[in-house]
N, C-alpha and C positions, 0 to 999 in steps of 0.2 A: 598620647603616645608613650608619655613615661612610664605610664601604670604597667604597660608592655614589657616593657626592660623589667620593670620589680616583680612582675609574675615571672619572668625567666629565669632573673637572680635567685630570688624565693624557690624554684622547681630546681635548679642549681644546687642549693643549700641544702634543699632534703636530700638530693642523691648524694651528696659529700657526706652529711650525716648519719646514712645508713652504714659507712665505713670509717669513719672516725669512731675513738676509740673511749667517746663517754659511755660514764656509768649508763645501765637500762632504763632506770628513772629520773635521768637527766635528758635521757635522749627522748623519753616521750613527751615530757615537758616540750623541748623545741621543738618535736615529731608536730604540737598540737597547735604550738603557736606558729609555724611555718603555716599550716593549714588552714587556720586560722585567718592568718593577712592572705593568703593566697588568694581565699575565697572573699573576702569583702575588697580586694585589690579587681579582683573579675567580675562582682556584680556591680562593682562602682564603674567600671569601665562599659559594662554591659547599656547600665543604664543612663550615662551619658549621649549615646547615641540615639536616644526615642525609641519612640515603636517603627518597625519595619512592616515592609508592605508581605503578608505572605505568599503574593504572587511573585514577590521578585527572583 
């Protein structure tokens, strides 16, 4: 359940980022590392739960 909250924080941080007023190549720097944990925050979480049934 936590990993939930850090995907929201992290998806939080990128919209704050897009209007904070870092230089363009500081912003992509974090633009990448946001996306970055986002995404191994979602497959870790993904794949904690097993395989599902696809009739469910």
């Amino acid at each position: 359940m936590w990993k939930h909250w850090i995907n929201g924080i992290l998806g939080l941080l990128v919209i704050f980022l897009n209007y904070a007023g870092f230089q363009d190549s500081f912003k992509k720097i974090l633009f990448v590392i946001s996306g970055i944990l986002i995404a191994v925050f979602s497959f870790w979480s993904v794949s904690e739960r097993g395989p599902r049934n696809i009739a469910e």
